[in-house]
C-alpha positions, 0 to 999 in steps of 0.5 A, a space after each residue: 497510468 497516473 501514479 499518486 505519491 505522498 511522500 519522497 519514499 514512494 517516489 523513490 520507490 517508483 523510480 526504482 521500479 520504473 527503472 527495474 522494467 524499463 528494458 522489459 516495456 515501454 515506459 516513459 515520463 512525459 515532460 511538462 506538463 500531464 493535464 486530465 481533461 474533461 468536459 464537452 465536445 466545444 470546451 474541449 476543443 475551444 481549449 485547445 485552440 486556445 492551446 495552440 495559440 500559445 503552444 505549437 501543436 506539434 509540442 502537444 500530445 493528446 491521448 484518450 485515457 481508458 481505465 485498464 481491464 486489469 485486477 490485481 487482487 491483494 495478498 491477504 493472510 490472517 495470523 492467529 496469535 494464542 498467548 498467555 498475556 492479558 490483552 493490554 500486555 499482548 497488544 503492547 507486545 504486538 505493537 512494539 514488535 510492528 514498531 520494530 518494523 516501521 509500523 505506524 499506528 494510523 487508527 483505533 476504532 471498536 477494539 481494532 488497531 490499524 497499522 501501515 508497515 512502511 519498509 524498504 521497498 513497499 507497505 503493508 496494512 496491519 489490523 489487530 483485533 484481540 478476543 480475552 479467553 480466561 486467562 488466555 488472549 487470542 489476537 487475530 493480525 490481518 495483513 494485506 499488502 502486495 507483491 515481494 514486500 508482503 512476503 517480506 513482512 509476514 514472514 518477519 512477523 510471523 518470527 517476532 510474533 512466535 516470541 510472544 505466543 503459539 502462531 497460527 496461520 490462515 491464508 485468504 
């Protein structure tokens, strides 16, 4: 498995869950150094004749990686937010609550807003796309994420959402 962090929080975060299942599964984080190869037959093995040249073989582990027949689907729901507010004051509201959150506007493209709720243990995406109707605004919040910290962050939302307007949910 190769596990790609961007920031020191993710790799905090790994760590935790890697620690979490560790009496559960075999786990282990090889030392030195993990290179991916890929090429001919005769390159692979010039390399590593010159490998073991220079490394002694027995301090050398090969294994052929294969991509796992496994598919873990997002969580997805759509909030409905119906509010008497114009569209700029809903979106303003909406975007102080997900700030409020740790929320990170990353895009805003035709009349969509993205956000990454970056919380403790995990992130969820956020796009906001608001329809006006008289008076009235309707605001459809799609969230997708994964696992506990999904939960976590509809149900926080759904709570600061209900102070702006009547909420609605649609579950995917």
């Amino acid at each position: 498995m190769i596990v790609k962090y961007s920031s020191e929080a993710e790799r905090k975060r790994l760590e935790y869950l890697l620690e979490q299942y560790e009496g559960k599964m075999y786990l282990r984080k090889p030392s030195g150094s993990i290179i991916m190869i890929e090429g001919d037959e005769d390159n692979i093995k010039n390399f590593l004749e010159e490998l073991y040249s220079k490394i002694p073989r027995e301090e050398v582990e090969i294994y052929k990686i294969m991509e796992p027949d496994i598919d873990i689907e997002a969580k997805s729901v759509i909030i409905e937010l119906h509010t008497t507010m114009g569209k700029e004051e809903a979106l303003g509201a909406i975007g102080m609550a997900l700030a409020s959150m740790r929320g990170i506007l990353v895009s805003e493209a035709g009349g969509e807003r993205t956000y990454i709720l970056s919380l403790k243990g995990g992130r969820v995406n956020v796009k906001v796309r608001t329809v006006e109707r008289g008076p009235h605004t309707l605001v459809l919040i799609e969230l997708e994420g994964y696992g506990r910290i999904f939960n976590r962050a509809k149900n926080n939302l759904l709570n600061k959402l209900s102070l702006i307007g009547e909420v609605k949910i649609r579950e995917l």
